[in-house]
N, C-alpha and C positions, 0 to 999 in steps of 0.2 A: 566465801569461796567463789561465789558467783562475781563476785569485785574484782575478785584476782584476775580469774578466767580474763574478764572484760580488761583487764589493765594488758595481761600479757600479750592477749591478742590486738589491743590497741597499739601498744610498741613495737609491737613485732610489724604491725600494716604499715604505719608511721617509718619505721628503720629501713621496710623497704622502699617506701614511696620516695625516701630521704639520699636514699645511695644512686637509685634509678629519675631521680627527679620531679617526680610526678605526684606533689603535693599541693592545695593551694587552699589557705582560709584566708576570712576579711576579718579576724583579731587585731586589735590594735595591742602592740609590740613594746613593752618599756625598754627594750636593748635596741632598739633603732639608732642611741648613740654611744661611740666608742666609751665613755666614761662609764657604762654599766661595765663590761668587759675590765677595764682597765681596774673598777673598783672591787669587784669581786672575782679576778682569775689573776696566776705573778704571769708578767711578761715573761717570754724566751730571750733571753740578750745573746751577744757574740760573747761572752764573756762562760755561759751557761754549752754553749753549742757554737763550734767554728761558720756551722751552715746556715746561723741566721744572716751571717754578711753576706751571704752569697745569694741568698733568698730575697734581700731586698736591691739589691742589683740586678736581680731578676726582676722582679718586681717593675722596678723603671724603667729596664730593656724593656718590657711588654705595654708598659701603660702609653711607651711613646709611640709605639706602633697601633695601642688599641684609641687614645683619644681619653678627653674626658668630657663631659656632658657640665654644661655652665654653670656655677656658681658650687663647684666639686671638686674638691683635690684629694684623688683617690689615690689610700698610704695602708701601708699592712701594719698590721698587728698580730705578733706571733705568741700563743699561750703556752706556758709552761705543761700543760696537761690536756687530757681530752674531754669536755664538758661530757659528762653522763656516757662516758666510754667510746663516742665518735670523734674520728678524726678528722676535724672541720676541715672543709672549707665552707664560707659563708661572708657573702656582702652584705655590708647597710647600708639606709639610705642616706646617712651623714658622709660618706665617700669610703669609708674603710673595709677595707679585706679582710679576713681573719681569717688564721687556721693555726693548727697546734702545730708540737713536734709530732703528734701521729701522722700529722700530711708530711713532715719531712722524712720520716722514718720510712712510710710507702713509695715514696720517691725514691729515696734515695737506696733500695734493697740493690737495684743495678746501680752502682756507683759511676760507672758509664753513663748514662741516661739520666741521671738523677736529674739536673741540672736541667735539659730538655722536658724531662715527663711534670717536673714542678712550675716550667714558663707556662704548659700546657692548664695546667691545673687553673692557677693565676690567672691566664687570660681566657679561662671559663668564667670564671666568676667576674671580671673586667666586662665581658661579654651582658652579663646579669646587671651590672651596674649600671650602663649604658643604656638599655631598654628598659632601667628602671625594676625591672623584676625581683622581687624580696619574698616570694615562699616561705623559702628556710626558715626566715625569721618569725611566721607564721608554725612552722613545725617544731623549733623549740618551746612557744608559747605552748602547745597543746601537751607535748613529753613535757612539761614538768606539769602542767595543769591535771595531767593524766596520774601524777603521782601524788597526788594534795590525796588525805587521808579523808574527806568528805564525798560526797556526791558530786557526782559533776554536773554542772550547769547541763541545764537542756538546750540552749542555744549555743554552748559548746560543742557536744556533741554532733548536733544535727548540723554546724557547719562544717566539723568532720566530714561527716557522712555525706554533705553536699561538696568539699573536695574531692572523696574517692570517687562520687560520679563523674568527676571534670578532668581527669586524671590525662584523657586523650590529649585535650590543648595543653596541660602543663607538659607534657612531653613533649610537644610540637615543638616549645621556647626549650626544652633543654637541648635538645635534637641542635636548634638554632645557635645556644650558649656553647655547643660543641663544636661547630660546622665555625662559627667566629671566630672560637680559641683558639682554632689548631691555626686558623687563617694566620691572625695576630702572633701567635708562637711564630711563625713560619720567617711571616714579616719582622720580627726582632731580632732573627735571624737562630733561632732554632730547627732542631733537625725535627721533622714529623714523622719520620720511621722510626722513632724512640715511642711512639705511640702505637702502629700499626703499619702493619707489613702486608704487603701481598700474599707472602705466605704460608703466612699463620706463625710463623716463627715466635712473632711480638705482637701482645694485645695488650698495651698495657691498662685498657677499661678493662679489662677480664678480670685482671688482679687486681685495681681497686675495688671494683666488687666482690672479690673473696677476700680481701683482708678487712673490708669491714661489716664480712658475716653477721648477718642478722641473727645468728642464735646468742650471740653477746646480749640480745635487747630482749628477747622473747620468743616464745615457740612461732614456728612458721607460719606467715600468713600465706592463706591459697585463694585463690577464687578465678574463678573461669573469668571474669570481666576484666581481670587485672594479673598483665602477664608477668611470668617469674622473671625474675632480673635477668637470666640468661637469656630469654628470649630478646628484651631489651639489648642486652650486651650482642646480640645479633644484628640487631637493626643499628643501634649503633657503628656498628665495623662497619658493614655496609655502606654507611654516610661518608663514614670518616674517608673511607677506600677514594670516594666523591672526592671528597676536598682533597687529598692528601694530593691526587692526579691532577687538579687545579691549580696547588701552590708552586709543583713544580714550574711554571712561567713567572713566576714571580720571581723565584730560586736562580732562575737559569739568565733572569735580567737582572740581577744584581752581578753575577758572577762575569757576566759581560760587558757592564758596565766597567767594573775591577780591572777588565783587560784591555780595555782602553775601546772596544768594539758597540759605539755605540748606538750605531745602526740596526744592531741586532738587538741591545737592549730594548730601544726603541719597540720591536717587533713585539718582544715577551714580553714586555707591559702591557702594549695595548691588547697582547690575548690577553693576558689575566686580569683586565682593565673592564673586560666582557662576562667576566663569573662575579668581579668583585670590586664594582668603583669603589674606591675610598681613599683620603687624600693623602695615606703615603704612594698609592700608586699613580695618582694624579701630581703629585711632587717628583718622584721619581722619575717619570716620566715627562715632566720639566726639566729637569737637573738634564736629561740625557741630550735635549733639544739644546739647551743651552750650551752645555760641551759641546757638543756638533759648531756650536754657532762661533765658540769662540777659536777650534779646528779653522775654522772658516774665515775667522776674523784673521790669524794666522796668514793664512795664503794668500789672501786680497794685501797683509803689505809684507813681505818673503823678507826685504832687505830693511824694517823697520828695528835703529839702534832705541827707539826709545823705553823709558823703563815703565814698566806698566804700573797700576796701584793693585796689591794685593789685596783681593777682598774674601768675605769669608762665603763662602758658596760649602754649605753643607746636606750631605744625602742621607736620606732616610729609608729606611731605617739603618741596620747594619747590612751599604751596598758597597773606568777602564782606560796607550793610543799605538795601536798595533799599526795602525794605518788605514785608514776610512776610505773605499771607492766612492764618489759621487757621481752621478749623473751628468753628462754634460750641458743636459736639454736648458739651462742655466748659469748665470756669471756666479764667480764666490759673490759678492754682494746680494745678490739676488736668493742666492742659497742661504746667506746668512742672515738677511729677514727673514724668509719663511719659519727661520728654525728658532730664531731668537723671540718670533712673535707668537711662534706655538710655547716655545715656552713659557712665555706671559700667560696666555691663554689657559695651560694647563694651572699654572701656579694660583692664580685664580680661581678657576674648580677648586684645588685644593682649599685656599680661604673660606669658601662659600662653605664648604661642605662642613667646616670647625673654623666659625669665625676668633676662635680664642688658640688659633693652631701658630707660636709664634716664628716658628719656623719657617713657617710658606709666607710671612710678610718680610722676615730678613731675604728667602731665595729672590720672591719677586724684584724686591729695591736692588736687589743685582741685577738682575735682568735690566730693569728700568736703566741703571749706569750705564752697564753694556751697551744698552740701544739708543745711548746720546740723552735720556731725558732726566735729569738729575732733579728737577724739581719733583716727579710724579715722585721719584726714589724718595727721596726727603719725607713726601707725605706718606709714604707707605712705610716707611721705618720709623716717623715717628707714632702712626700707627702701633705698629709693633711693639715700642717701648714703651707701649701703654699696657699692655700684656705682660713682658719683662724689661721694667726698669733699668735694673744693673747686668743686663747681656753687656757684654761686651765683644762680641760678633758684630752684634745688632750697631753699637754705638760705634766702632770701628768702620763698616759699610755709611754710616750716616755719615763720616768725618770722610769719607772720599766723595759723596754725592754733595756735601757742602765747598766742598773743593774744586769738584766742577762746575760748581753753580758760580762759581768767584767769590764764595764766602770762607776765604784762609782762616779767620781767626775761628769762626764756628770750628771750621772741619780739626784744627790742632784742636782746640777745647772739649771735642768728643775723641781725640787718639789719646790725650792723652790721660783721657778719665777712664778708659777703655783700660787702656796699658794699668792704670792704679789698679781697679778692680781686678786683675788678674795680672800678675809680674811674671805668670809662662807663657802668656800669649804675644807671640811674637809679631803677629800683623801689623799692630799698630805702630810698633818701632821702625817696620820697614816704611811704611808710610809717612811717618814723619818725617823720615830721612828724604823719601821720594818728594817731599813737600819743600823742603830743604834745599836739595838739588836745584828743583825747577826755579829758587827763588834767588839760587847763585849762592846760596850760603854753605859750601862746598864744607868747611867746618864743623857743621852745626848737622849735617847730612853723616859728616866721618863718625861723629856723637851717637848719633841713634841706629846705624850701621852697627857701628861697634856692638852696642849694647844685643841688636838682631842677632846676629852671628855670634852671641854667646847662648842664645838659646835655641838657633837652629844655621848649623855649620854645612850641611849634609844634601837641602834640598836645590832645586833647580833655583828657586828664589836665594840663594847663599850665592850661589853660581852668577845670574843675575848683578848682586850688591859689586860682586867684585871685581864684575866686567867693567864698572862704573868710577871706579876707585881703586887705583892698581896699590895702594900702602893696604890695605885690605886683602889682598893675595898670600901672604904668609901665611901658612899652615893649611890651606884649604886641601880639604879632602879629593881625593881622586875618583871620579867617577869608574864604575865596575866595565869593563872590558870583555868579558865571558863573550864566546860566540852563545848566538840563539840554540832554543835546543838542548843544551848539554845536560838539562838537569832533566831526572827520572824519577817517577816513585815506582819501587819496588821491581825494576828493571825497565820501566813501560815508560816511555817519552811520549810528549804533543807530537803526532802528524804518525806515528803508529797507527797500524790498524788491530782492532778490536779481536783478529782471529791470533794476534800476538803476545793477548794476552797470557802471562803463565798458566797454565792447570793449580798451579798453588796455590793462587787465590780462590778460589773455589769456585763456584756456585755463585750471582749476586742477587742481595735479597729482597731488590725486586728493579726489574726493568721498565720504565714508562717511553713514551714516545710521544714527542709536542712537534706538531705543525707549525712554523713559523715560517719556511720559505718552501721550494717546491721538493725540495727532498727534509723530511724529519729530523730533528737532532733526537737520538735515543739517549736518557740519562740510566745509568747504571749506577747500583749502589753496593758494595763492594762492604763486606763484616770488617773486614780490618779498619774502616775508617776511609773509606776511599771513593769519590764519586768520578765520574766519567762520561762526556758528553761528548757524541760520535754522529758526525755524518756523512751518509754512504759511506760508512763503516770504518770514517776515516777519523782518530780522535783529535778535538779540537779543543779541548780542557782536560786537566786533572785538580779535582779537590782534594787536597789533605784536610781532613775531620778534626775536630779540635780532640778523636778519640784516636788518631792516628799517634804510632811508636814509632816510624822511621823517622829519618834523618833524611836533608835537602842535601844535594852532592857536595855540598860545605861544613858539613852540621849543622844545622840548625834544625830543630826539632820545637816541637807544641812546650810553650813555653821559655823559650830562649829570650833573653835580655834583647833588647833593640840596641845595645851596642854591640852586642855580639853579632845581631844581624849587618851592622854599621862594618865591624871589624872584618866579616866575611866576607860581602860584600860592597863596601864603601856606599857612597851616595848612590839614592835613587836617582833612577830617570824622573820621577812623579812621586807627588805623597798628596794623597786624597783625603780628606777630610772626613770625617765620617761621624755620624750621631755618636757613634758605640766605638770611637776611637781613631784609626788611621788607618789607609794601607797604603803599605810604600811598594811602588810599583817598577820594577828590570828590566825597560823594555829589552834592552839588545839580550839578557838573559833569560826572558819570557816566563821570567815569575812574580809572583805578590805576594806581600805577606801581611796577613790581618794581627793588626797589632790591637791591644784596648790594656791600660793601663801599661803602657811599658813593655807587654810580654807577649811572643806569638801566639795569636790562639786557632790560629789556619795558614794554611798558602794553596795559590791556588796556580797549577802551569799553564803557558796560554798560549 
């Protein structure tokens, strides 16, 4: 009786140290790698549940925003069931994730959010991988040790018992694992009011901790030195409240970026650059320098016919050319170093910070090209293809910086291994072609044109090919015509003021305000799916939510084909490259639409 008593109170401390965080022993762990799991629990397949394909594209969407720690390629593993009735989640130190369908099941109870509150979950535990932290793994060791039908070790116990005295600092790292995750959600471009609201509306720590009720595990554990989960779940919100008002500058320079406004991106990086260096904000914040610079490269030659080399300049994580004011106090050249060698500068930081980040050594060798030096580009891409061999971004960029260095046969020997590895990437065709041209081989240029323009008919760069080669002009698409303006969500246009909003929209569910220039942009978040960013009262964005139900004044609605966008409104002005897909950008009809796999999954008015 007295064993019992001792067990059920054991599990029951344990279930809640486990929900609220705040457990830690020095066991050594036989499940540290993925092959215990895999030998004794059945995987979840997409074959079993539709949500595990969706779970591990989440997955990736967060792990490229969270980073990963050297010699670690962190990958999930989803279990058919919940070990001992919790519904994991839980990292090892071999790189792996784990959690059951009970973590999908808790997610996804709002089918809305599902999708957001499960990146959140993920990039907690991504957060625990990172700093190396494995508790968990130390608290399943003691719940089954707790259930062996003998005595328990007295050095069992007693490092129990010196975990529940430590219980403060293991909170402090979950606090931390929290305060990361939501960051890293935010940064892969998840929403953080799927987590918690201003007010009180959404908590969704409240409900993880009531759906994995400790009375499943054992009568309630109490003790004055060790607070009940709700009070936790208090302190929690509180933080989160923290971050969630921080990530907004994040949010607000990526959506800026999208609009071509990269002055102001500029600005909302470097605040959120202030709560939270890390090298997508230090890439990010490259990328934006660098579009400034090549705006710039623009207007230093206005009447230049030449055709430029495509190369691959992509933004991280999931991140705008309305028309940029610059300063006069400077010539374009003069503007366009400053900006081209900050964003050396930043892309840089971003290396330093994850030397195995291959991303920030393909942006920099662009940079490098841009600013005339093809050899540093060369060493810094092949760099990079030490990281990832078969990119073909990477070996594409490397086949124009061999091009300018006057090494032709290199530069075609990486386009067109580039083009092998990937038959949808269309850069290196254009390239070729451009390599072609310059060398008078006006045939041989028609050749790898051709082939371009069958896999992208639509963008500026199609536009481009065909100014070049007038037998290439048949069938090309017509750029959209729309006056600025014309489009609306839900009666409300760009450059409306904020008291025009309808009464039908209600209430929004929570209002923040960021500092970037001397009057505040206030962002509003709006239940229907609707965000809104206003200054002096005047609005200067609309986001449609990938949970938004309207229609674009053309149809097109959250998940629409990218032909149907094509069909509505013909070629973009711009198509941005993007980690997590594309957005093809309307300047004269001042909209965008975030495309990822073929299908819209936002647009944003500008």
């Amino acid at each position: 009786m007295h064993r019992e008593r001792s067990y059920r109170a054991l599990c029951s401390a344990l279930a809640i140290l486990f929900m609220t965080g705040a457990f830690s022993s020095a066991f050594a762990n036989p499940k540290e790698r993925i092959d215990f799991w895999r030998n004794n629990y059945t995987e979840l397949t997409a074959a079993d549940d539709p949500r595990v394909e969706r779970a591990h594209d989440i997955f990736d969407r967060v792990l490229h925003a969270a980073g990963r720690t050297l010699g670690v390629v962190p990958r999930l593993f989803i279990l058919k069931r919940n070990p001992m009735n919790i519904a994991l989640p839980i990292a090892i130190p071999d790189g792996w994730v784990i959690i059951s369908k009970g973590t999908l099941d808790i997610c996804y109870r709002d089918p809305v959010y599902g999708d957001d509150r499960l990146a959140f979950v993920l990039a907690h535990e991504l957060a625990h991988q990172l700093k190396g932290d494995f508790w968990h793994m130390q608290f399943f060791q003691a719940l089954e040790a707790s259930k062996s039908r003998g005595d328990q070790p007295r050095e069992t116990l007693a490092a129990i018992g010196d975990g529940l005295r430590r219980t403060d600092d293991i909170w402090a790292k979950e606090l931390q694992a929290d305060e990361h995750g939501i960051v890293y959600a935010a940064m892969a471009g998840f929403r953080t009011h799927a987590i918690v609201t201003g007010d009180g509306q959404v908590n969704f720590f409240q409900e993880w901790i009531d759906s994995l009720n400790p009375e499943r595990v054992g009568a309630a554990y109490q003790s004055k030195s060790h607070p009940a989960p709700e009070q936790r779940v208090t302190a929690v919100k509180a933080r989160l409240h923290q971050v969630v008002s921080k990530t907004d500058a994040f949010e607000v320079g990526l959506h800026f970026y999208q609009a071509g406004d990269y002055a102001r991106a500029i600005r909302a990086f470097e605040k959120f650059l202030e709560y939270f260096p890390s090298r997508e904000v230090y890439l990010n914040l490259a990328a934006s320098h660098h579009q400034l610079a090549m705006q710039l490269r623009q207007l230093q030659q206005p009447g230049n016919r030449l055709l430029p080399f495509k190369l691959s300049l992509a933004f991280d994580p999931d991140t705008r050319a309305r028309g940029i004011t610059f300063r006069r106090t400077k010539g374009p050249q003069a503007r366009f170093q400053d900006h081209v060698e900050k964003a050396i500068r930043f892309y840089e930081m971003a290396k330093s910070l994850d030397p195995i980040y291959a991303l920030s050594y393909n942006n920099l060798g662009c940079a490098y090209i841009v600013n005339g030096e093809p050899f540093k580009a060369i060493a810094t891409l092949q760099d990079g293809l030490k990281l990832a061999p078969d990119a073909p971004d990477m070996l594409n960029n490397l086949g124009v910086a061999f091009f300018k260095a006057n090494l032709a046969d290199l530069a075609k020997s990486h386009l067109h291994k580039a083009s092998m590895l990937d038959a949808s990437y269309e850069a290196p065709l254009f390239n070729l072609g451009k390599i072609s041209y310059e060398e008078r081989q006006r045939d041989e240029a028609r050749r790898h044109w051709r082939a371009y323009l069958r896999l992208d008919d639509v963008s500026p760069w199609a536009k481009l090919v065909r100014q070049h080669d007038k037998r290439l002009r048949i069938g090309a698409r017509r750029s959209a015509t729309s006056k600025r303006f014309d489009e609306q969500v839900k009666g409300v246009s760009v450059a409306a003021f904020e008291d025009e909003i309808p009464k039908t929209w209600g209430e929004p569910g929570s209002v923040r305000s960021l500092l970037l220039e001397e009057e505040p942009l206030t962002v509003r978040h709006y239940r229907q799916g609707i965000m809104t960013f206003a200054q002096d009262e005047e609005i200067v964005m609309i986001f449609a939510e990938p949970e938004y139900r309207g229609k674009s004044s053309r149809g097109i609605a959250i998940g629409s084909a990218q032909a149907e966008v094509i069909d509505q409104y013909r070629a973009p002005s711009r198509i941005l490259k993007m980690t997590q897909g594309e957005t093809w950008v309307y300047d004269k009809v001042g909209i965008s639409f975030q495309l990822r796999r073929g299908r819209v999954v936002s647009w944003l008015l500008f």
